[in-house]
N, C-alpha and C positions, 0 to 999 in steps of 0.2 A: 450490376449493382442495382441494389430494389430505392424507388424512393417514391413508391406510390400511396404507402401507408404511413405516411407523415401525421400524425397526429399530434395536436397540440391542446393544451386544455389546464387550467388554471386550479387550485385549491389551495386550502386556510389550513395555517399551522401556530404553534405555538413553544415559546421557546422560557425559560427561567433564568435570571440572570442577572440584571443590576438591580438597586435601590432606583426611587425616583431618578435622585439627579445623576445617578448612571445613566437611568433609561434616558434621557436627555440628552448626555453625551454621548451615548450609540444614535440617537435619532441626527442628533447633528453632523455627524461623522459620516451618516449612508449621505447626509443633503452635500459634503461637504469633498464632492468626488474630485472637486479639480485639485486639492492641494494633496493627495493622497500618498504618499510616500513607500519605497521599494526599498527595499536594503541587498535582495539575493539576483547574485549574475552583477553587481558592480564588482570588478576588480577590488579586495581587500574594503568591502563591504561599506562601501560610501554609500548614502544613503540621495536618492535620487527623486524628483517627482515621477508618479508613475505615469504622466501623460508627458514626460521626456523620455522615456528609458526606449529604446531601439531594439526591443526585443516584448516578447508574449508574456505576459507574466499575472498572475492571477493572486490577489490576497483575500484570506477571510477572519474578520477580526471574533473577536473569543464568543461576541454574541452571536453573530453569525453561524459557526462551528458549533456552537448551543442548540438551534436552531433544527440544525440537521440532524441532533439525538443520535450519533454516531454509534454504531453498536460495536466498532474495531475502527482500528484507526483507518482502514483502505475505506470504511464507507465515505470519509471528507476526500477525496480523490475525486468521486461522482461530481463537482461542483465545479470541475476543473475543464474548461472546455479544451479538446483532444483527446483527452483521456478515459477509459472503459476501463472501470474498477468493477471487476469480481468478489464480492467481500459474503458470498453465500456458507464458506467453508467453515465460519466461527470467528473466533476473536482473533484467528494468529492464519498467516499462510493463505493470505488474498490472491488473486492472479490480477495484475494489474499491466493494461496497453498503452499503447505511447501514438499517436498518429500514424496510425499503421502500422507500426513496425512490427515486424513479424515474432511471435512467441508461441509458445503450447502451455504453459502456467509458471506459476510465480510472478515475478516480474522482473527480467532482464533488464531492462531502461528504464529503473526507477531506483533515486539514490533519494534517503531521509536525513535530513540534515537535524540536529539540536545546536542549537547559535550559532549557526555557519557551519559545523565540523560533521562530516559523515559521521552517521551511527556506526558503519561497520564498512568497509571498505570495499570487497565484493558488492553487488548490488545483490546479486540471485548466488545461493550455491541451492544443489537438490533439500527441498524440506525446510527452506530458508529464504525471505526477501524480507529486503529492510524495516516494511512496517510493522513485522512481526514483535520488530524489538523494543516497539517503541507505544504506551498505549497514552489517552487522552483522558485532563483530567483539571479543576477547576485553574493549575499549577501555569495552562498555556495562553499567553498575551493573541499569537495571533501567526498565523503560517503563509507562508508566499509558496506559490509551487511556478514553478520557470520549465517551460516548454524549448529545447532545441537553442536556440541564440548565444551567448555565450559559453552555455554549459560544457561545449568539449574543451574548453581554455582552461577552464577557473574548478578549484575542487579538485574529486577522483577524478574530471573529464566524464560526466557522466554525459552520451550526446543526448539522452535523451528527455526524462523528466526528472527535475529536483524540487524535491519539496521540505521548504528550512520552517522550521518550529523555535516559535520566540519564549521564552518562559519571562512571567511577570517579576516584575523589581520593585522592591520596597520603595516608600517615600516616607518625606517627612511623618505624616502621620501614621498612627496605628488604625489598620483598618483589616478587613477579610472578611470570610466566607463561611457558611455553614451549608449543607446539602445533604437533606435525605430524598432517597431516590426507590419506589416499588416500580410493580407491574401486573400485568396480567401474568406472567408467566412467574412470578412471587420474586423477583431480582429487589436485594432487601443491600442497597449499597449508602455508604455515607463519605460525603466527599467535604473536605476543612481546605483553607488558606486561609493566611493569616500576615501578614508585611507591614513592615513600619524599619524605624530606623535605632541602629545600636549606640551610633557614637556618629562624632562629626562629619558630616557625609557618607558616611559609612550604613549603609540597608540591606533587609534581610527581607525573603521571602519564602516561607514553610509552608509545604502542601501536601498532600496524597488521598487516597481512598481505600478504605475495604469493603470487599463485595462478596454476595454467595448468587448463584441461582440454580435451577435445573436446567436451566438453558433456555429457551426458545423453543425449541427441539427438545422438548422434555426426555430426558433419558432415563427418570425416573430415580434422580439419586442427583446430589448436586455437584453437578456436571462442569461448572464455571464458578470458579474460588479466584481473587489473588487478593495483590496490598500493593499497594504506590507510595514511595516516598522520596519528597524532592526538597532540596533546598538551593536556594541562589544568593547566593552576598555579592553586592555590589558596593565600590567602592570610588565615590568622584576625585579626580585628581585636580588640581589647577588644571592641568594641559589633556586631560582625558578622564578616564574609565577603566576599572578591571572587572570583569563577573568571575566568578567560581563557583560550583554547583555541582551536586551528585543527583542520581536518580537510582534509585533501587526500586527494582520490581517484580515480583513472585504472581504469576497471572497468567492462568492457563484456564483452556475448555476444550471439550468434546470438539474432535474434528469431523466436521460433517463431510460426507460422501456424495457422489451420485448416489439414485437409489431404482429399484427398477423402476420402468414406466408401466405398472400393472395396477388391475384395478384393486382399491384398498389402501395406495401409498399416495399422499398427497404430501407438502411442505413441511408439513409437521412430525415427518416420517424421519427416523436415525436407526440405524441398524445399531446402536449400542444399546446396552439396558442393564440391572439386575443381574439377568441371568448368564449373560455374556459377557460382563467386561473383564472378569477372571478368565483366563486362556494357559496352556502351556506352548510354546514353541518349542521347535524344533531346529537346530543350525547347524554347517561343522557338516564335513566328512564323518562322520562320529555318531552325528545324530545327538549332538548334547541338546539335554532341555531345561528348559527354563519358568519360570512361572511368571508373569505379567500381568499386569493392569492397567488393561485399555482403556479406564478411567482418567487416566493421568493426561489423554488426550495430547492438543499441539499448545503452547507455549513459548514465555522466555521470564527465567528465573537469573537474575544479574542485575548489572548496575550498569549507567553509562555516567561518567565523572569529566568534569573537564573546566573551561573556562575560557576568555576573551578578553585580550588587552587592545587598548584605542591608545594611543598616544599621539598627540601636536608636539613636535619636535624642532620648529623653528625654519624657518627661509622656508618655507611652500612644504617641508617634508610630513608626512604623517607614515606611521605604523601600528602594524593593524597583527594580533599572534592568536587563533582560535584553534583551540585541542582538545582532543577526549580521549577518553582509557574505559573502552567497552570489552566487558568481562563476564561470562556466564553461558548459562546452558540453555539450548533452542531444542528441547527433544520432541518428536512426536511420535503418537502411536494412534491407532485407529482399524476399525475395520472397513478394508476395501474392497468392493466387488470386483469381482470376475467370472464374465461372461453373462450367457442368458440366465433367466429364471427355467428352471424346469421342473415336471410332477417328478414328486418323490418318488413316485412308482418307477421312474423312470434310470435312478440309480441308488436303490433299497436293494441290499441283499438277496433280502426274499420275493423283491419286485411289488411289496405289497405297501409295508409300513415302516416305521423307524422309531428309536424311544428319543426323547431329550435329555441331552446327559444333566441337566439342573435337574427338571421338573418331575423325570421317570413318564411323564406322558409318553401315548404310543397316539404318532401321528400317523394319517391316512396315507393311501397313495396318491390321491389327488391332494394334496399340499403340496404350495411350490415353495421351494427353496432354491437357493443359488450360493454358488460358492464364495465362500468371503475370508479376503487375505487374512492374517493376523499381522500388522507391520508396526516393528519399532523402528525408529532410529534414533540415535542418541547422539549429540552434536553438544561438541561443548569449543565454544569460540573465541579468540580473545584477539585487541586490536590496539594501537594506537597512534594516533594521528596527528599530525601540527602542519597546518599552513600557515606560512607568513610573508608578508607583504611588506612593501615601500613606496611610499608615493612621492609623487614632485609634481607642485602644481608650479608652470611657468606659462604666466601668459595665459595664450590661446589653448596650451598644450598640457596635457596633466598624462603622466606617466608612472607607471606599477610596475614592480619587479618582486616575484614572487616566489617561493620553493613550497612547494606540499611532499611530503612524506610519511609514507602510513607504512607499518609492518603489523601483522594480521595471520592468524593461524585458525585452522580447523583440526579438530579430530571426531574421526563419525566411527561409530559400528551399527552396524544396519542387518538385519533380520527382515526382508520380506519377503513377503509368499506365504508360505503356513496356511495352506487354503485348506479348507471345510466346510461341508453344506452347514448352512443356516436356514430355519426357517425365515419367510419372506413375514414377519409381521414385526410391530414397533418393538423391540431387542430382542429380534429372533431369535432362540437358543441354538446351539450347537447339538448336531444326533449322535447318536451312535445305532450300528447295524447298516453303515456304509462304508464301504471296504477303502473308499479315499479319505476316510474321517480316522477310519480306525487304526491305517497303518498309514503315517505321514507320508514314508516317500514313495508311495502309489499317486497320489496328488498333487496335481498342477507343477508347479516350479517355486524356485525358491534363489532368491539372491542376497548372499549374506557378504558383507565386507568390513574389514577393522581397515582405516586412514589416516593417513596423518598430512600436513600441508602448512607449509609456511611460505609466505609471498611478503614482497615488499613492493613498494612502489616509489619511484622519487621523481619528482617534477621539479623543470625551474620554466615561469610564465612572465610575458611581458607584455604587457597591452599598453595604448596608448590612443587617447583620444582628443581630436583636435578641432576646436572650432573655426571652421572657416568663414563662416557670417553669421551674425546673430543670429540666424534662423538656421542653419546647416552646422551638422557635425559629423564626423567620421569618426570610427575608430577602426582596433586593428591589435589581435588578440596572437599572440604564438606559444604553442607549450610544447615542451622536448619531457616526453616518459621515456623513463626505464622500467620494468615490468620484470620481476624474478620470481620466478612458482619451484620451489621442492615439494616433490609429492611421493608417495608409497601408499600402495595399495595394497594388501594382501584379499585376495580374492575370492570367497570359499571358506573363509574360516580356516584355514588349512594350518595354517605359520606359513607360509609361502608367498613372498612378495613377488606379484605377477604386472606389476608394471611401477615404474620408477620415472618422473619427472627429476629435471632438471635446467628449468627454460632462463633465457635471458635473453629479454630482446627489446628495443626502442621504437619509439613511436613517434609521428610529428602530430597536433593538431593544429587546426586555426582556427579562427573567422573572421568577418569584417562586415563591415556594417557603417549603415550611414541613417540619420535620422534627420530631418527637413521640421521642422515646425510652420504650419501654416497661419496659425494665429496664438496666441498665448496659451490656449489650453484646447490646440488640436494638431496637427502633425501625421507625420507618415514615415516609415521604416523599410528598409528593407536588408536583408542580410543571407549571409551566404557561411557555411562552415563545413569543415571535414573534419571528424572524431574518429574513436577508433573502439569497438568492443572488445576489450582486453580479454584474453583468456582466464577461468581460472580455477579450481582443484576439479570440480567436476567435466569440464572443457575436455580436458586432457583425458579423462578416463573415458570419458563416452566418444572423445573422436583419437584417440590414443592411437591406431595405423594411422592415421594423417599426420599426428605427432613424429609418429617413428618416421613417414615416409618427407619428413624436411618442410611441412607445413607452418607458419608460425604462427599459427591459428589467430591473428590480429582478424579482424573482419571491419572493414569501415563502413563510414555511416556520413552521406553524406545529403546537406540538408540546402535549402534553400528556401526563402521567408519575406513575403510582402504585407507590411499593414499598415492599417489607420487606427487612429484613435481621435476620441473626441470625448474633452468632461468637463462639461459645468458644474454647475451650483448645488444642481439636483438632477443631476442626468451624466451618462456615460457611455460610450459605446466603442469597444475594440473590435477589430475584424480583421483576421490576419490569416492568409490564403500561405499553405505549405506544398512544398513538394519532397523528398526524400528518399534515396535509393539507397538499404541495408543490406549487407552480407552478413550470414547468423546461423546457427546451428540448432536444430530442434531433435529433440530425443523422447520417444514416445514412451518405453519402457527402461527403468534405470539399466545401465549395461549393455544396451543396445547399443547398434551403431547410431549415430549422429544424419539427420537429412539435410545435406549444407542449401544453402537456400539464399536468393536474391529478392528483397522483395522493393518494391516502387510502391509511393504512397503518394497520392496529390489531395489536398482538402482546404475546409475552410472552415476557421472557427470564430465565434463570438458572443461576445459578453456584454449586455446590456443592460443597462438598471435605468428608473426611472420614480424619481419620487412627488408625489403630486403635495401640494398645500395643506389638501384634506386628513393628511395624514396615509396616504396608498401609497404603496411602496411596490414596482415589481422587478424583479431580475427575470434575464433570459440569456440561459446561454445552449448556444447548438453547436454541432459537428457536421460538416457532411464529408464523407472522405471515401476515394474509389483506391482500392489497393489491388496489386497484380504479383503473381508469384513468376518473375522473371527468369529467373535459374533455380532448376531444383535436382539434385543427386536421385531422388527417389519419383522420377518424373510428374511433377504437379504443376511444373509450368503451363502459364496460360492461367493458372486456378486464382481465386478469392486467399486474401489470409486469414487462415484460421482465428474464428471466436472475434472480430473485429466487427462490427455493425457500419454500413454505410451511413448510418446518418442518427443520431439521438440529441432529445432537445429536452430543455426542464425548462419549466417557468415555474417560478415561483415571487407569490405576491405576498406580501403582509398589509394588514391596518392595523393604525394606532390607533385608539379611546381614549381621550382625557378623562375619565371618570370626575364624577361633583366631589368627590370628596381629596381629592388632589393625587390619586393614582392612575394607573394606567392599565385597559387591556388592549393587548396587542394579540390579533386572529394572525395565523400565517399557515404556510402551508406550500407543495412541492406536487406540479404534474409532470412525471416522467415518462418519455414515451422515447422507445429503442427496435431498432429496423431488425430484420432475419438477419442471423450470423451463419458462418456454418461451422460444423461443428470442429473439423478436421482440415489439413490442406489439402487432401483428396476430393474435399467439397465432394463431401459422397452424404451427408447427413444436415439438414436443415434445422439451427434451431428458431423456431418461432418469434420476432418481433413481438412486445406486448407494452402497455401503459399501466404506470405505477404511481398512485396518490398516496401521497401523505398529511397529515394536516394537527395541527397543535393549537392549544391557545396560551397563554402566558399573562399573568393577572398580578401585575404589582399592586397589593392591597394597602400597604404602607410605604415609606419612604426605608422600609427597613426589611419589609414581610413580604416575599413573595410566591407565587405558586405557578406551575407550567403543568398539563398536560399535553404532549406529543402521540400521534396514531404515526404507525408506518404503516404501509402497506393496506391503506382504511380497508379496500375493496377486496384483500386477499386473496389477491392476482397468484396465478399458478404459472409463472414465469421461469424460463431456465437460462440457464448461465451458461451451463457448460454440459457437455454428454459424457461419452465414457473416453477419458483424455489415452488410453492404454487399448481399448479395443473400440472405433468408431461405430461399429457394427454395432454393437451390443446396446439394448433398448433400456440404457440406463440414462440416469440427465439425472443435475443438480438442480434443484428447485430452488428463488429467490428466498430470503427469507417469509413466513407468514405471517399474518396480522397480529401486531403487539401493541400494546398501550403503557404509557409510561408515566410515573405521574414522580411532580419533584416539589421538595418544598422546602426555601430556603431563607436564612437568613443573612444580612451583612451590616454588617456595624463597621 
């Protein structure tokens, strides 16, 4: 593991967001680190200080998340010490890491919570991870993300990261938000909220946005459309609280690809355009085709609905009911390489040239092209969910008894392959006078499937936590899953169902955990847990002989968790050192077989802020983490885990300005800098370590008018993500997103 190229380094940013006496209450809120409050990983969501809670856990309030100009939701991931968020793909379909734990994309070990309640149940299916379904918007209070600690107990048992999204609640008064939002790249969005109250304690809060752009990645046609619409009514009771709230969202864009590593393709490069997003496919034994628009890109068109009841029930008891009804469609389409670039000459006909079937040009023989999938899939998902809880607080001793139960279904039909040379330039067209362009099935390979998949899951949990001196407390977490998958594949397009699930099987997890307070607002934890990676529609397909041969494809995960923490007035610092041994399953090309894999992680993360008088404000949070591929099916033991970086650190500073006229600017800004990864677990392909600035300024001109410009990527760093995740060999690589400018100007009354 490399850790010679540590690089650390400071820059100014800028963020838009409250009136005056907002900007006041976020100023006091970063100064006001000791009384900080957790609500996610308490049993039945009691709400805790964060310098007591006995586990890792990271918040960032709405300015904060402002701050960061998020371009898709996996970009606020980046902020999360442990975690390596891949968010270069577009708006939908991030690859996001967890403290080593072993993955090839998506993200396995990452559950999105809306008020406590999974977005969707699964974490990862193929073409699908939770943040996909979820996007950011003036509508969110403020998000916790909880690293390993209780999380195999409480929830789906997700062991690895949870990240819960708070949506804002009405009060007495009427107040809200207005936001118009450009760019360099012409992103022409407007973002409303608006909250106050109906009737006697009874509040409401209405929000969304619409947007257009060409994207970032200009693809020459606009590429990135949706609409957001959210409401929340809450409702005080004498003895508690109800929320209820839907979210409808229609919000898709161009999915970016690797792209080759030749000269002429930089960041700003997408293999879609014009001339190419019209395609016919080809599927089926049969050869049926199809006509498509790889315009329509990756997404998620649905709603997620649901709500949260608090109830004080009397003698020490409270109850606690959080549910949702996630409905709609995750489809993507895109064009994907495969393989090298090579001269036209080199597979033309005539060995000479070739026409484009749009433009009727006749290209050379030295032009290079490469071959590029044509791939849909079309997923249309639906779930719903209810945990609920009981507590008793006695004494020293306060106990939860809990049941979660979610049922959840998929249906996919998937078309990929349909490979064709394309020229290698910004929406390379497709040729014709190539004998694999012209007759489909001379050309690469093709994997087409219609599925279907219903699972349920039903937990009952009981934690209990005791204090044994005022300064020491234990607890002690147990959950019993049942886990049921029906599955049918038919494979080929054919009508032929060539594999058939029918799984039922249980699970124990735990954890336990002790937490020490050394002075009123500093302490130390330490904790220990065993979870389990539930199987699930795609699991079975891609390790289906391990299925047949009596496997019950549970894979555990087991963690183990030392920290401190410390927070005053205007300072903070977590540091909490991991160890972690996962069994897991990686599949390179869909269909393929599965490489089962053991991986070992040991590391250490931290979070520290510090706000000076003057108005200087800086966070720093790093990772350094060594991972070992313990057992592997496809011999990689001894190896690095794929796409995880040894070590990445951010600091980022802000300063405030009181302006004479009674406003405020506040300069802020983000140094990122991340170690070599490699690209594969054959550690056969290095991708390069690089630093990444960002920087913003934020200009409350009135107590009502305010204005934000954000830079990402000021210095337009040529940084990769990921390589060719299907062929390692192949000198293709994802480039970070390039330099964009954002400018926003909002009002709140």
């Amino acid at each position: 593991m490399k850790y010679n190229k540590l690089a650390i380094a400071l820059a100014v940013s800028v963020a838009m967001g409250a009136a005056h006496a907002q900007q006041k209450d976020n100023q006091q809120q970063e100064k006001n680190e000791f009384e900080q409050i957790v609500v996610t990983g308490t049993p039945g969501g009691t709400a805790v200080r964060k310098v007591d809670a006995s586990y890792a856990i990271t918040n960032l309030s709405a300015e904060t998340m402002t701050k960061l100009a998020p371009k898709s939701t996996a970009e606020l991931f980046v902020a999360v010490p442990g975690v390596w968020a891949e968010s270069s793909g577009g708006v939908a379909g991030a690859n996001v890491f967890v403290r080593g734990m072993p993955g090839g994309g998506d993200a396995p070990f990452l559950t999105v919570q809306l008020e406590g309640a999974p977005v969707f149940q699964p974490p990862t299916l193929s073409f699908l991870e939770n943040s996909s379904l979820f996007r950011m918007d003036e509508t969110v209070s403020f998000m916790e993300a909880l690293r390993g600690g209780p999380n195999p107990v409480i929830s789906n048992g997700q062991p690895g990261l949870t990240t819960n999204f708070m949506l804002k609640e009405g009060t007495a008064g009427t107040e809200g938000t207005v936001k118009y939002t450009t760019s360099d790249y012409d992103l022409q969005r407007l973002d409303a909220v608006i909250s106050g109250e109906l009737g006697n304690d009874f509040y409401y809060m209405i929000g969304g946005y619409v947007k257009s752009s060409p994207g970032i990645r200009d693809a020459g046609f606009t590429s990135e459309k949706g609409h957001q619409f959210t409401i929340n009514l809450t409702k005080e009771l004498d003895n508690g609280k109800i929320n209820l709230y839907t979210r409808i969202t229609d919000d898709h864009g161009v999915w970016y690809l690797p792209t080759p590593l030749v000269s002429g393709v930089d960041a700003g490069y997408t293999q879609i355009g014009t001339m190419n997003r019209q395609a016919t496919i080809q599927y089926g034994p049969d050869g049926t085709t199809q006509n498509i628009d790889l315009g329509e890109g990756r997404g998620w068109d649905g709603s997620i609905s649901g709500g949260k009841i608090n109830l004080e029930l009397g003698n020490g008891w409270t109850f606690t009911d959080r549910f949702n009804l996630t409905k709609g469609d995750a489809d993507t389409l895109g064009l994907v390489p495969d393989g090298n670039p090579v001269a036209l000459s080199s597979v033309a006909d005539n060995g000479e040239s070739a026409v484009g079937v749009a433009s009727g040009d006749t290209y050379s023989g030295s032009t290079l092209v490469q071959q590029i999938g044509r791939w849909v899939v079309r997923k249309e998902i639906e779930s719903f969910t209810n945990d609920l809880a009981f507590s008793k607080q006695l004494d020293a001793l306060k106990m939860t008894f809990g049941m979660y139960a979610s049922s959840y279904s998929a249906n996919d039909w998937w078309s990929i392959g349909n490979q064709s040379y394309h020229v290698i330039a910004q929406g390379g067209e497709n040729l014709t006078g190539i004998d694999c362009n012209d007759n489909a099935d001379s050309c690469g390979w093709n994997y087409d499937i219609n599925s279907t998949g219903d699972g349920r899951t039903r937990a009952f949990y009981a934690a209990f936590e005791y204090d044994v001196t005022d300064q020491l407390t234990l607890d002690l977490g147990v959950r019993r899953e049942n886990h049921v998958i029906q599955y049918s594949v038919d494979e080929g397009l054919d009508g032929a169902i060539d594999k058939t699930v029918d799984y039922d099987e249980d699970s124990t997890s735990w954890t336990v955990g002790g937490n020490y307070a050394l002075t009123d607002n500093s302490g130390i934890f330490v904790r220990i847990n065993n979870g389990s990676k539930m199987p699930y529609f795609d699991d079975f397909r891609d390790n289906y002989g391990n299925y047949q041969n009596g496997n019950d494809l549970v894979f555990d995960v087991k963690q183990s968790e030392i920290g401190y923490k410390l927070a005053g007035s205007n300072y903070s610092l977590y540091a909490t050192a991991f160890f972690n041994e996962v069994e897991s399953s990686n599949t390179l090309v869909p269909g393929a077989p599965a490489e089962l894999t053991v991986n070992e992680a040991t590391g250490l993360e931290i979070d520290a802020n510090y706000v000076f008088e003057s108005g200087l404000n800086i966070n720093m949070n790093a990772t350094i983490q060594d991972t070992e591929i313990t057992e592997s099916s496809s011999g990689n033991q001894g190896n690095e885990a794929q796409r995880q970086p040894g070590w990445q650190v951010r600091i980022t500073p802000s300063y405030d300005i009181e302006l004479d006229n009674g406003g405020y600017l506040t300069l802020y800004g983000t140094i990122a800098s991340v170690d070599d990864r490699w690209s594969d677990n054959g550690n056969t392909v290095v991708l390069d370590g690089y630093t990444k600035i960002d920087a913003g300024v934020n200009w409350e001109m009135t107590s009502n008018f305010n204005l934000r410009v954000s830079v990402d990527n000021l210095t337009d760093k040529l940084g990769l993500t990921e390589g060719d995740p299907r062929n390692p060999a192949a000198p293709n690589g994802r480039y970070i997103l390039p330099r964009s400018v954002r400018l926003s100007v909002g009002y709140n009354f």
